[in-house]
TORKOL-4160 file (C-alpha; in steps of 0.2 Angstrom, whole numbers, padded with zeros to 4 digits, m for minus):
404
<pt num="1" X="0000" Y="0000" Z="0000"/>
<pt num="2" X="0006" Y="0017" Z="m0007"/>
<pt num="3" X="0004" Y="0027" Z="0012"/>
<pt num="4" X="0008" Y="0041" Z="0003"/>
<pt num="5" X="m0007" Y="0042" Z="m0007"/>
<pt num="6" X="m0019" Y="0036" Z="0008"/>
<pt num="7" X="m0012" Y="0047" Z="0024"/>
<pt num="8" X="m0015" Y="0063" Z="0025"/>
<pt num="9" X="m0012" Y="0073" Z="0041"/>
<pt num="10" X="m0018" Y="0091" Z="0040"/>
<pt num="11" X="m0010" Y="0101" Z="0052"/>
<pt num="12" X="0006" Y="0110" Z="0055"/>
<pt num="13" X="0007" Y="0113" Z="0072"/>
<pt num="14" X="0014" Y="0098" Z="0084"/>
<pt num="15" X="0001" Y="0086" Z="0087"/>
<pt num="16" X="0009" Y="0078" Z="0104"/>
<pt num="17" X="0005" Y="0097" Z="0110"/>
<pt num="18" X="m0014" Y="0097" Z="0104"/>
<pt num="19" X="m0026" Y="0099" Z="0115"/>
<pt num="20" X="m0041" Y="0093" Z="0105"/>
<pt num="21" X="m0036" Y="0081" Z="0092"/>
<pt num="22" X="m0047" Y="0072" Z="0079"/>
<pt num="23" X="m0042" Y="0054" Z="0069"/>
<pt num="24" X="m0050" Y="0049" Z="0054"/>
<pt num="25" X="m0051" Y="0031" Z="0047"/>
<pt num="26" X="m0056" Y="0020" Z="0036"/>
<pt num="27" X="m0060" Y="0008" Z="0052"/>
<pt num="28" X="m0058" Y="0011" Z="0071"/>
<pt num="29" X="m0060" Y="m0007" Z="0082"/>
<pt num="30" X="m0064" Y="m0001" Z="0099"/>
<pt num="31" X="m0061" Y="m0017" Z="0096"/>
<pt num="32" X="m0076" Y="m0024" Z="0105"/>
<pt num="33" X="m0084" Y="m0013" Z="0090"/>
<pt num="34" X="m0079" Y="m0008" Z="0072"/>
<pt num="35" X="m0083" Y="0010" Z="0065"/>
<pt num="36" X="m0082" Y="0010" Z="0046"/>
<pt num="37" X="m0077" Y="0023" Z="0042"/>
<pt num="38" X="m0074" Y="0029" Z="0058"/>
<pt num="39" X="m0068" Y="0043" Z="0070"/>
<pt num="40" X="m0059" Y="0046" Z="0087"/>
<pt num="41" X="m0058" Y="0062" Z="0097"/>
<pt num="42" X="m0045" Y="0063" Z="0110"/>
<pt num="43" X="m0045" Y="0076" Z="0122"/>
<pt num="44" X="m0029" Y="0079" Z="0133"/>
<pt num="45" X="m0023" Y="0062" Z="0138"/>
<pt num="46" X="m0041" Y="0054" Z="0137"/>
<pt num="47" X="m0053" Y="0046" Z="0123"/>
<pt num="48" X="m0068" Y="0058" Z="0124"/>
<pt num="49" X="m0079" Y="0049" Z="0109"/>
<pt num="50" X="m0079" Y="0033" Z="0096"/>
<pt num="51" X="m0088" Y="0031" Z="0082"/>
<pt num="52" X="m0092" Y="0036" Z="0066"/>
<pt num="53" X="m0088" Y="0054" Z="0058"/>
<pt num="54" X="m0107" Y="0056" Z="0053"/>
<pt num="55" X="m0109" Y="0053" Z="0074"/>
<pt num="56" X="m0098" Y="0065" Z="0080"/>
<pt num="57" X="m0093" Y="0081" Z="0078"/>
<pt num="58" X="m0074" Y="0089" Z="0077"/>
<pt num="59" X="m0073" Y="0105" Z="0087"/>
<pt num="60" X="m0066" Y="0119" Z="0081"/>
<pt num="61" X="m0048" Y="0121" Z="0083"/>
<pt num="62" X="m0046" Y="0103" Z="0084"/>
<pt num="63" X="m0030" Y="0096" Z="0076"/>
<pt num="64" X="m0034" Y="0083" Z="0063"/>
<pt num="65" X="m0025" Y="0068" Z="0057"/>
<pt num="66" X="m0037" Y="0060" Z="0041"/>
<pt num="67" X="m0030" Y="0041" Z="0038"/>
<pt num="68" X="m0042" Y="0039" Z="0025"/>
<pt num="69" X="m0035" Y="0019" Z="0020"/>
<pt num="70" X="m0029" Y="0017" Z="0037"/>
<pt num="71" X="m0034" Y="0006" Z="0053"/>
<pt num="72" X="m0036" Y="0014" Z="0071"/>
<pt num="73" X="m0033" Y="0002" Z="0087"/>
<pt num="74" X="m0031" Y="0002" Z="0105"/>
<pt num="75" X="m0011" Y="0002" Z="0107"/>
<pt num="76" X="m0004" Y="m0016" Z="0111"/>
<pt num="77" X="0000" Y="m0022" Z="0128"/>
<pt num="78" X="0015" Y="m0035" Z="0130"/>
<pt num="79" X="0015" Y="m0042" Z="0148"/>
<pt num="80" X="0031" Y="m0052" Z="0145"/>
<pt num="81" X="0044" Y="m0043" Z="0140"/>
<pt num="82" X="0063" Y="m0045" Z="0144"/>
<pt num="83" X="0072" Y="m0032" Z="0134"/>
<pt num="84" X="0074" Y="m0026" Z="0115"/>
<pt num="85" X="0088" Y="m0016" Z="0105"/>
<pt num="86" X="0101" Y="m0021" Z="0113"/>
<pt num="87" X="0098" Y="m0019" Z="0130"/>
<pt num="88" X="0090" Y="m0030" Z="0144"/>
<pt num="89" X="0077" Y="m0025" Z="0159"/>
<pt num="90" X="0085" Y="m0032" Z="0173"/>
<pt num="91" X="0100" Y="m0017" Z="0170"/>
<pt num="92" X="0087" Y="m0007" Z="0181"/>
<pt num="93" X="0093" Y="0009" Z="0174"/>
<pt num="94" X="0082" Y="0024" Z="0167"/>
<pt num="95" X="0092" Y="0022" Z="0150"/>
<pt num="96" X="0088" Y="0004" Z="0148"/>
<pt num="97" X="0069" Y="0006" Z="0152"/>
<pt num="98" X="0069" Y="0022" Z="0139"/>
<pt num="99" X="0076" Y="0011" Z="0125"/>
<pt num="100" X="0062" Y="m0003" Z="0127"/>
<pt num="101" X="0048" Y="0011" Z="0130"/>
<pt num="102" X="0053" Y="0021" Z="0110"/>
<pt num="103" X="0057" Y="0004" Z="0100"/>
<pt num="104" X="0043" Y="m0005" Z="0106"/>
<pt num="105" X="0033" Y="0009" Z="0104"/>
<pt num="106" X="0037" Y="0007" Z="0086"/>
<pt num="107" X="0029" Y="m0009" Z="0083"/>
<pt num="108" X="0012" Y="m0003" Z="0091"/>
<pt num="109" X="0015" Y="m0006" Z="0107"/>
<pt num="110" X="0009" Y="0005" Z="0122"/>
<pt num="111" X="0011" Y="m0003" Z="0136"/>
<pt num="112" X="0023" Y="m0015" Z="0144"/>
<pt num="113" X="0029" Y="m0028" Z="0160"/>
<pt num="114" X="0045" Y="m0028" Z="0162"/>
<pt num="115" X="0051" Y="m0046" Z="0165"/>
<pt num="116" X="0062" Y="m0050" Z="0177"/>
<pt num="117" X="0073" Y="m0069" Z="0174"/>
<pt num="118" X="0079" Y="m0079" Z="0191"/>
<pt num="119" X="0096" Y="m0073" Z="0196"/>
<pt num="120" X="0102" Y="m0074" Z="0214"/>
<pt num="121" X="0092" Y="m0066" Z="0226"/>
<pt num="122" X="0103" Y="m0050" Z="0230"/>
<pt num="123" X="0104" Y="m0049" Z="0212"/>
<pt num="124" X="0085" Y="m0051" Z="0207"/>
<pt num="125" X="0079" Y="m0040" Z="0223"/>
<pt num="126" X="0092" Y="m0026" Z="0219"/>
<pt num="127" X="0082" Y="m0026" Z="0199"/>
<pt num="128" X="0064" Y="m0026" Z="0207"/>
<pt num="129" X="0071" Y="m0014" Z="0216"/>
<pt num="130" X="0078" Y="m0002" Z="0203"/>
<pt num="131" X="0065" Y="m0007" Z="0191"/>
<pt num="132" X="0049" Y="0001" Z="0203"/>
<pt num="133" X="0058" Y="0015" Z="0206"/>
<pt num="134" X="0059" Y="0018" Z="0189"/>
<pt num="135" X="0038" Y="0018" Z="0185"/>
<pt num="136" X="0032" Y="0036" Z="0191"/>
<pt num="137" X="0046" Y="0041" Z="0176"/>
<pt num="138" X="0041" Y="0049" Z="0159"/>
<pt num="139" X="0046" Y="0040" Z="0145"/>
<pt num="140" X="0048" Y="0041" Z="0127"/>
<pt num="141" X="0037" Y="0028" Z="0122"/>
<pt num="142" X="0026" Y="0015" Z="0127"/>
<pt num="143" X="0022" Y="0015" Z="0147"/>
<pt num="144" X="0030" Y="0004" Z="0158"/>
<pt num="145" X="0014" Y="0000" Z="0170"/>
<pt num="146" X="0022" Y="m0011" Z="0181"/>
<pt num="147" X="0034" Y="m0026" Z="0184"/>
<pt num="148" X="0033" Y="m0045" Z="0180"/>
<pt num="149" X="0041" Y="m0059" Z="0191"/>
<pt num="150" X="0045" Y="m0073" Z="0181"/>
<pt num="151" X="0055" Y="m0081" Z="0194"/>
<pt num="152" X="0060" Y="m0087" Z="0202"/>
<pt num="153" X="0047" Y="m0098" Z="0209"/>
<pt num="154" X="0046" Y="m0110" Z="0197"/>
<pt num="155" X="0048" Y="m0127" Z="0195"/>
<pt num="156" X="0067" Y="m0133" Z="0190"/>
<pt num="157" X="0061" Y="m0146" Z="0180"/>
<pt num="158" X="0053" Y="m0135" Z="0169"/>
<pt num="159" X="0066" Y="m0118" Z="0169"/>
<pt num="160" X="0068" Y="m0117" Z="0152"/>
<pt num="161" X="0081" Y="m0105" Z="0152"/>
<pt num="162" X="0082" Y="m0100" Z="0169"/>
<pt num="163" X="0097" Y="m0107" Z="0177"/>
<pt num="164" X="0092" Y="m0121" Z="0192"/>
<pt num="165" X="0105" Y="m0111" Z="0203"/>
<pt num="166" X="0092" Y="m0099" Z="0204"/>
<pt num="167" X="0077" Y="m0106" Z="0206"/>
<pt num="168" X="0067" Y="m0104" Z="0222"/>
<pt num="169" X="0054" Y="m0114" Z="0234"/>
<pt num="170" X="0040" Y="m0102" Z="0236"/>
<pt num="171" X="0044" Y="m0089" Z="0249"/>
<pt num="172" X="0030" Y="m0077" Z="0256"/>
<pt num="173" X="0041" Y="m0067" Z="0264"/>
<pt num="174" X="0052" Y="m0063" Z="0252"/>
<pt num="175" X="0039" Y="m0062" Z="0241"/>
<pt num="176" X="0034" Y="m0047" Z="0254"/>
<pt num="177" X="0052" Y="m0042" Z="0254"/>
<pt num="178" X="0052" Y="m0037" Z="0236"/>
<pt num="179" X="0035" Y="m0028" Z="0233"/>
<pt num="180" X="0041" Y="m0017" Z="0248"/>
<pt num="181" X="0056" Y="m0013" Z="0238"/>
<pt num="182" X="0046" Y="m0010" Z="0221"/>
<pt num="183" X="0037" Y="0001" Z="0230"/>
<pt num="184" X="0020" Y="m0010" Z="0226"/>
<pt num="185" X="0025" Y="m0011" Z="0206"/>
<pt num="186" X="0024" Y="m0030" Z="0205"/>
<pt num="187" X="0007" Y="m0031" Z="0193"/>
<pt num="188" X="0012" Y="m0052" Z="0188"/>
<pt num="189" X="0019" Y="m0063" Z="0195"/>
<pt num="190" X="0023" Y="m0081" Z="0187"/>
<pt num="191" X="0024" Y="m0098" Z="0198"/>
<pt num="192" X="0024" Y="m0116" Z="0198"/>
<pt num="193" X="0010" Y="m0122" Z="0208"/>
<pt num="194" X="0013" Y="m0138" Z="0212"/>
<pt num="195" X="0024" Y="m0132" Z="0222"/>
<pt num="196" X="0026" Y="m0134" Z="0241"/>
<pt num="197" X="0023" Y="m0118" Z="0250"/>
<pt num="198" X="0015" Y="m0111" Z="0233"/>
<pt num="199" X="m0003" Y="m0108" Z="0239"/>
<pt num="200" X="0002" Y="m0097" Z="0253"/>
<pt num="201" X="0013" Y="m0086" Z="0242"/>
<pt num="202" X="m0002" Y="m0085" Z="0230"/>
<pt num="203" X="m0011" Y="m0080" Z="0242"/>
<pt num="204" X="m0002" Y="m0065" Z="0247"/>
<pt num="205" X="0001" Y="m0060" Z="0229"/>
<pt num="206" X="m0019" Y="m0060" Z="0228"/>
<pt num="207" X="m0020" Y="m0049" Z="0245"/>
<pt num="208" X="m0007" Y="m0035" Z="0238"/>
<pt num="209" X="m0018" Y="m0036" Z="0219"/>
<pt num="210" X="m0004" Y="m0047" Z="0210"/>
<pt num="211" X="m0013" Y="m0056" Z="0196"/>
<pt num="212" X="m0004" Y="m0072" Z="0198"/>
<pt num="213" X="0000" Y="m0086" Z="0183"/>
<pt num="214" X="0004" Y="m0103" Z="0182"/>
<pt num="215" X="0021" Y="m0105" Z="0171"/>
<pt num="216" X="0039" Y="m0115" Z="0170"/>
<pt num="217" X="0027" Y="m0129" Z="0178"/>
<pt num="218" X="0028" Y="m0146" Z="0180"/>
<pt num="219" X="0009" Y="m0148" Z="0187"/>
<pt num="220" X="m0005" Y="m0161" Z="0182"/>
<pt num="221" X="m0021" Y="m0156" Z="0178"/>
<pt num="222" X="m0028" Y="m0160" Z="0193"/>
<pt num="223" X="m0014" Y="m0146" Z="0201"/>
<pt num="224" X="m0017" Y="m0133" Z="0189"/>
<pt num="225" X="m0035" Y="m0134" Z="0190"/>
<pt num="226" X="m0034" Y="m0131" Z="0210"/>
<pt num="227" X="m0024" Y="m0117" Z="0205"/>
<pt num="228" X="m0036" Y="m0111" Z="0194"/>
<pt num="229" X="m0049" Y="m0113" Z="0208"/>
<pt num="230" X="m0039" Y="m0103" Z="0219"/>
<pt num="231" X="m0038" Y="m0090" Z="0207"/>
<pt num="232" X="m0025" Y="m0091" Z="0196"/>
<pt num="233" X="m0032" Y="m0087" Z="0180"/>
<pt num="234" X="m0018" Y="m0083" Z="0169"/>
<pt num="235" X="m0006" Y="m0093" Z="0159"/>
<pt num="236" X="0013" Y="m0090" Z="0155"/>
<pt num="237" X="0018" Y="m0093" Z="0136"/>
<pt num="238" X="0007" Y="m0108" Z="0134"/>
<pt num="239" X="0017" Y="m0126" Z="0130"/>
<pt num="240" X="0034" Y="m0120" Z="0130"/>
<pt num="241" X="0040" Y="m0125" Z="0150"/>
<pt num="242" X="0025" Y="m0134" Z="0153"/>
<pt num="243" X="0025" Y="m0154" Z="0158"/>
<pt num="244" X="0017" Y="m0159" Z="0141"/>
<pt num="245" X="m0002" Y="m0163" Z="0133"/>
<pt num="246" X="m0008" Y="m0181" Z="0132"/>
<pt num="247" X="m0023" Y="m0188" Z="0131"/>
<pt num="248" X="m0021" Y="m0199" Z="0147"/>
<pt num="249" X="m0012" Y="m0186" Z="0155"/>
<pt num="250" X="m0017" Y="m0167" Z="0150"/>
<pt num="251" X="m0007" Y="m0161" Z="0164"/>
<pt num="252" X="m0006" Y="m0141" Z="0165"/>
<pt num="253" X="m0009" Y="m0138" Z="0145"/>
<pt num="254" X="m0026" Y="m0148" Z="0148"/>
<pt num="255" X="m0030" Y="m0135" Z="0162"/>
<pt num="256" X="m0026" Y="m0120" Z="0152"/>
<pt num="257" X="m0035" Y="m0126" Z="0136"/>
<pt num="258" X="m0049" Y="m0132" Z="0143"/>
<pt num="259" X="m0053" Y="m0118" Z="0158"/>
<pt num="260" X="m0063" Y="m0104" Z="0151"/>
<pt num="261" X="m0059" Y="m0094" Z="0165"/>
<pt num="262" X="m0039" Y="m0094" Z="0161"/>
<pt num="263" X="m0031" Y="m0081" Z="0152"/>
<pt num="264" X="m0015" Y="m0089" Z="0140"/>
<pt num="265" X="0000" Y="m0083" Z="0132"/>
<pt num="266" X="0005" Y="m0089" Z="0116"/>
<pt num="267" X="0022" Y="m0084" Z="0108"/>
<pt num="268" X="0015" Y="m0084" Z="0089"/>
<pt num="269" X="0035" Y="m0082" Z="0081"/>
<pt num="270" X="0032" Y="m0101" Z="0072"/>
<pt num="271" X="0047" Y="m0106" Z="0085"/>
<pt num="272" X="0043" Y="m0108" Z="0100"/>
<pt num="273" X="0024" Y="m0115" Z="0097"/>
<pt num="274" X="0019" Y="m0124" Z="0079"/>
<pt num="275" X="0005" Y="m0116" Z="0067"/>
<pt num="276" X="m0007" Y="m0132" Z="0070"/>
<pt num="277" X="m0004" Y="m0131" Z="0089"/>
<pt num="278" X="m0008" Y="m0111" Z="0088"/>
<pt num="279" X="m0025" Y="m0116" Z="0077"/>
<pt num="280" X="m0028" Y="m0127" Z="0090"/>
<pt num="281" X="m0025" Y="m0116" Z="0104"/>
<pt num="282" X="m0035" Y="m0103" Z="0094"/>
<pt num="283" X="m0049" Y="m0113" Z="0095"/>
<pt num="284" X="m0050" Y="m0117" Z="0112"/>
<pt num="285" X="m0046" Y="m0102" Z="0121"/>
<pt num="286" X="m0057" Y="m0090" Z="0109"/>
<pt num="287" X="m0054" Y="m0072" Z="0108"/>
<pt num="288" X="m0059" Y="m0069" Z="0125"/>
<pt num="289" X="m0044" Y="m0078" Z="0132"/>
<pt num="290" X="m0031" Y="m0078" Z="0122"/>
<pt num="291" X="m0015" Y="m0066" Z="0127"/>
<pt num="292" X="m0003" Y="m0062" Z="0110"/>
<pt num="293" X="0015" Y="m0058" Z="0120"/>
<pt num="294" X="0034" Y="m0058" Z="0112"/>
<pt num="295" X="0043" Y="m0063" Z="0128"/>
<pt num="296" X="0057" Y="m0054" Z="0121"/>
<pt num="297" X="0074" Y="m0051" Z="0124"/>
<pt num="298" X="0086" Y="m0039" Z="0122"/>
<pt num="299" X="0091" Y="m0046" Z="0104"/>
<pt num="300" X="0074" Y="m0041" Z="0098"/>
<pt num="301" X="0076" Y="m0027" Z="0084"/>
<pt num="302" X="0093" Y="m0032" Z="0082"/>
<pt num="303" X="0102" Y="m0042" Z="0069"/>
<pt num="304" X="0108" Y="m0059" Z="0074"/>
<pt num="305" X="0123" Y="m0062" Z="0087"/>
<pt num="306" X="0127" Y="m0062" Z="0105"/>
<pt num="307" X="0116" Y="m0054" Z="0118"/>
<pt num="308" X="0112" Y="m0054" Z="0137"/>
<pt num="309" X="0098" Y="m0060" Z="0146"/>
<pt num="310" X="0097" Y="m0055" Z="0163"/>
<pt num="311" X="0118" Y="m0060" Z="0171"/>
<pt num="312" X="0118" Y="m0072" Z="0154"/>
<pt num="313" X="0118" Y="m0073" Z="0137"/>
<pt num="314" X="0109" Y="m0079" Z="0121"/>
<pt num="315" X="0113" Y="m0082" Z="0107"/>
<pt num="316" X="0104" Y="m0077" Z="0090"/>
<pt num="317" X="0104" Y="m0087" Z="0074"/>
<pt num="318" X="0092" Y="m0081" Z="0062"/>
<pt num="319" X="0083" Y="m0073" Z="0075"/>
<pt num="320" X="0081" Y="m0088" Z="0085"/>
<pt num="321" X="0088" Y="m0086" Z="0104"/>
<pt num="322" X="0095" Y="m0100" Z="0114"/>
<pt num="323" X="0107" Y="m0102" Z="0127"/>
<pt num="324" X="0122" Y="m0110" Z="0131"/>
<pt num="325" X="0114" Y="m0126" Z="0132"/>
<pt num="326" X="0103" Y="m0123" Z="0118"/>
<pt num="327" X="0087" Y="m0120" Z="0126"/>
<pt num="328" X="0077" Y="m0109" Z="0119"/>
<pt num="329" X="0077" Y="m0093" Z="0128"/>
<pt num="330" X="0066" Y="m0079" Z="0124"/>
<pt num="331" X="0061" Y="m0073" Z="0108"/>
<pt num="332" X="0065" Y="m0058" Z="0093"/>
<pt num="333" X="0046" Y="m0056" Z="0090"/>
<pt num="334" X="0037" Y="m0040" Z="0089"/>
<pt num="335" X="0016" Y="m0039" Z="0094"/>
<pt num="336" X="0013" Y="m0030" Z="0075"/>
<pt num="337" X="0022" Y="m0047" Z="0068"/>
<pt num="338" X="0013" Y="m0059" Z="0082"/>
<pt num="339" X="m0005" Y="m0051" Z="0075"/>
<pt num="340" X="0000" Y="m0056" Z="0058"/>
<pt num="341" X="0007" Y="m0073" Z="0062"/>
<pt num="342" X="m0008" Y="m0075" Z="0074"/>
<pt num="343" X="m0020" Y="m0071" Z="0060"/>
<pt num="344" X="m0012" Y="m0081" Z="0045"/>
<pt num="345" X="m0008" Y="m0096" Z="0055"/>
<pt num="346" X="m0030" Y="m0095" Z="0060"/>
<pt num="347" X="m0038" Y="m0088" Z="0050"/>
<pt num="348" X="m0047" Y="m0076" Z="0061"/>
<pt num="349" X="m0052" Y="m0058" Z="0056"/>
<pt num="350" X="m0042" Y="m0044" Z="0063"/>
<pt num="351" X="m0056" Y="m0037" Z="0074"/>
<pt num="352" X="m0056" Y="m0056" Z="0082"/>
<pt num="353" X="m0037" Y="m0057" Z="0086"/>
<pt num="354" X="m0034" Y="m0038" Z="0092"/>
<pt num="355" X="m0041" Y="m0044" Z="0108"/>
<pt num="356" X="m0026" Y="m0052" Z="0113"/>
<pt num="357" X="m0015" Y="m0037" Z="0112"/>
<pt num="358" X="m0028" Y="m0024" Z="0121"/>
<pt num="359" X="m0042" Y="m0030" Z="0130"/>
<pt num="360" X="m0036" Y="m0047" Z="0134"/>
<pt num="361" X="m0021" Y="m0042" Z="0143"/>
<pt num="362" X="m0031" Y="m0025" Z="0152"/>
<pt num="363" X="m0043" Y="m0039" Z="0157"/>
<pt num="364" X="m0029" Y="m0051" Z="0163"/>
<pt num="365" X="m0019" Y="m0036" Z="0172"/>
<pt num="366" X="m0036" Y="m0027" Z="0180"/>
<pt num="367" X="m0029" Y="m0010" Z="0170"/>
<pt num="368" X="m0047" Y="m0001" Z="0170"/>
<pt num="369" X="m0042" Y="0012" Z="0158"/>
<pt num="370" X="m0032" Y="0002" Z="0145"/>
<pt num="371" X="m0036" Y="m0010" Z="0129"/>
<pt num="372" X="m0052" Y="m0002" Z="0125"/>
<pt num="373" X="m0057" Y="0014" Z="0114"/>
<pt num="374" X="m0066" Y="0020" Z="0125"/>
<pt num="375" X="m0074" Y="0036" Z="0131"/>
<pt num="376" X="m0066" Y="0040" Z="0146"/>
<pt num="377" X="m0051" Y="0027" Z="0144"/>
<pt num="378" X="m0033" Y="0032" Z="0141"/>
<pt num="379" X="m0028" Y="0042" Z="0123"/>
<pt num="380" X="m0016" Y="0025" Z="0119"/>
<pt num="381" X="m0019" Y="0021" Z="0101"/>
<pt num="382" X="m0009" Y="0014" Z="0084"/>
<pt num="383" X="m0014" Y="0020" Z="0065"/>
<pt num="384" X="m0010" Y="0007" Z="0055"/>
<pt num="385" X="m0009" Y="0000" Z="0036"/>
<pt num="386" X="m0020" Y="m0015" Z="0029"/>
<pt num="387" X="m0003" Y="m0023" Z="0033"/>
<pt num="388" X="m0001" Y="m0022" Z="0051"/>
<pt num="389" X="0013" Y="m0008" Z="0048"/>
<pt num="390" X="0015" Y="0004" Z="0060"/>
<pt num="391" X="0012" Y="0021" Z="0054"/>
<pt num="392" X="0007" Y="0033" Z="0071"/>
<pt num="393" X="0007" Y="0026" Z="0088"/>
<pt num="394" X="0000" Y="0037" Z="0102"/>
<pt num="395" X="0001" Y="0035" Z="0121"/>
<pt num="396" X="m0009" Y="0047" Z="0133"/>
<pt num="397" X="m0013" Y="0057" Z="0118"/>
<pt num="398" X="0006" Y="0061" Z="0113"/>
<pt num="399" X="0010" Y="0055" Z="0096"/>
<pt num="400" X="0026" Y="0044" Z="0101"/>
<pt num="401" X="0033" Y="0035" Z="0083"/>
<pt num="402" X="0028" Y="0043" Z="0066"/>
<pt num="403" X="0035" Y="0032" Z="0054"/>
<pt num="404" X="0037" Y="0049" Z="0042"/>
């Protein structure tokens, strides 16, 4: 598509300093509902109306942008995410954080977890640490909106990537111990829970408002669907570090796939999961549940070679991370790219699998004013091409990537 021809933006003035400013398209997906053609007037930071241009009325002085062949979304939330560009979360550091918030925002990302990997616990505390320090910042980009433990209360025989070393039984107290120093930023939390000691830690996640997942588990079904019933409703990269399917023994993929109330991750990249297994998963979940995350590292939006993860490193081969060992170990995707993998590899319609980078993970992570176009909900919106390209991504209102 010629963007040229079909994106016209008709001011001059800044638009990340208008007040009042009005976006034309040739569809908006709320996504619950799709305006075509459709409009979106975004006042300060806030959506103040949806619908279609015949429905609502531009102020005057309002600054315009007309995307005429264009599509309008809520911006993408990526719960998973370890780093990208070259640098890695767990550095703690402003400069690290900044660097996730502007490249990500250029894939249509808006907001972001970022993911902590096990590491001794001086080491992981003194990053939870930094890390919630870091979340009343400004950023560039995408919003940072709290931090996700994956680690390191999970079940060595299931670590994927994280080193046993580092691995932990289940401990409330240093659970407790870490949300102090975070300064209450901990949104998710990942954990085996088959584990001894894990229903008291989850538990106390509940009582500070963590949303807790099952992940890097080696539980039965039976295991995971009293986890479920305890209220763990959320799923950690579905498959990959999971004790496996069978049909005499489900174990925790059965749970996942067969609990509607159980929001899941899938890694769509082709790699880590199998297009036949994401159809099937597709299926089962619906687009109620399902939750499209990277899990990427700090090799995403690079070209291939060596890079860290957490005190570690990967290495990248055709954009395929593994460790030392030859694990795999996080991923190089992107949410744009997992939208189109997710909807070639289905067949499902746009305005079905947009659910699982807005509303889904908003739902999952109890943010009342993200995911959804939405009078009254945050300005965080992409303009993007029949494609899936990019063009304009938006957070609070502030246009943050204009791919010019």
């Amino acid at each position: 598509m010629e963007t040229s021809a079909t994106f016209l933006v008709t001011w001059e003035a800044d638009v990340s300093k208008a007040r009042l400013l009005a976006i034309d398209a040739a569809s908006v997906f709320t996504p619950i509902r799709q305006f075509s053609p459709g409009r979106v007037l975004i006042e300060g930071a806030a959506i103040a109306e949806v619908g279609s241009p015949e429905s609502i009325a531009v102020p005057g002085g309002a600054e315009r942008v007309v995307a005429s062949h264009m599509l309008v979304t809520p911006g993408f939330i990526d719960p998973h995410i370890h780093g990208c560009g070259g640098v890695d979360v767990m550095d703690g550091i402003y400069e690290s954080l900044n660097a996730v918030s502007r490249i990500v925002a250029r894939h249509g990302t808006t907001s972001f977890l970022p993911t902590t990997v096990s590491s001794p616990p001086e080491v992981f505390g003194a990053a939870v640490e930094k890390l919630g320090a870091l979340m009343s910042e400004s950023f560039d980009g995408a919003s940072p909106i709290g931090i996700h433990l994956e680690g390191p209360f999970i079940n060595a025989a299931r670590r994927g990537t994280h080193k046993a070393s580092n691995v932990l039984a289940p401990d409330p107290a240093l659970f407790k111990e870490w949300m102090r120093a975070s300064g209450n930023s901990v949104r998710l939390m990942t954990i085996a829970p088959e584990l001894e000691g894990a229903e008291a830690l989850i538990d106390v996640a509940k009582d500070f408002g963590v949303t807790v997942a099952m992940g890097h588990s080696n539980a039965t079904f039976d295991e995971a669907s009293a986890a479920a019933a305890r209220g763990v409703r959320y799923a950690v990269h579905t498959f990959n570090a999971m004790r496996g399917f069978s049909h005499r023994d489900p174990g925790i993929v059965g749970e996942v796939l067969a609990d509607d109330r159980i929001f899941a991750e899938i890694i769509a990249d082709g790699v880590h999961v199998d297009r036949a297994v994401i159809r099937t998963f597709a299926r089962a979940k619906g687009k109620a549940r399902v939750l499209l995350v990277t899990d990427a590292v700090s090799a995403a939006d690079m070209p291939d070679g060596r890079y860290g993860l957490g005190s570690d490193t990967v290495d990248v081969v055709n954009g395929i991370c593994r460790d030392s060992e030859g694990r795999l170990a996080g991923s190089t995707l992107t949410q744009e790219v997992a939208l189109r993998n997710f909807i070639d590899w289905t067949d499902w319609a746009l305005g079905e699998a947009l659910f699982g980078l807005t509303l889904n993970p908003a739902l999952a992570l109890k943010l009342e004013r993200k995911g959804a176009l939405e009078p009254g909900a945050d300005a965080d919106l992409v303009i993007m091409d029949a494609s899936f390209r990019i063009m304009k991504t938006f957070v609070a209102g502030k246009l943050v990537f204009d791919r010019k």
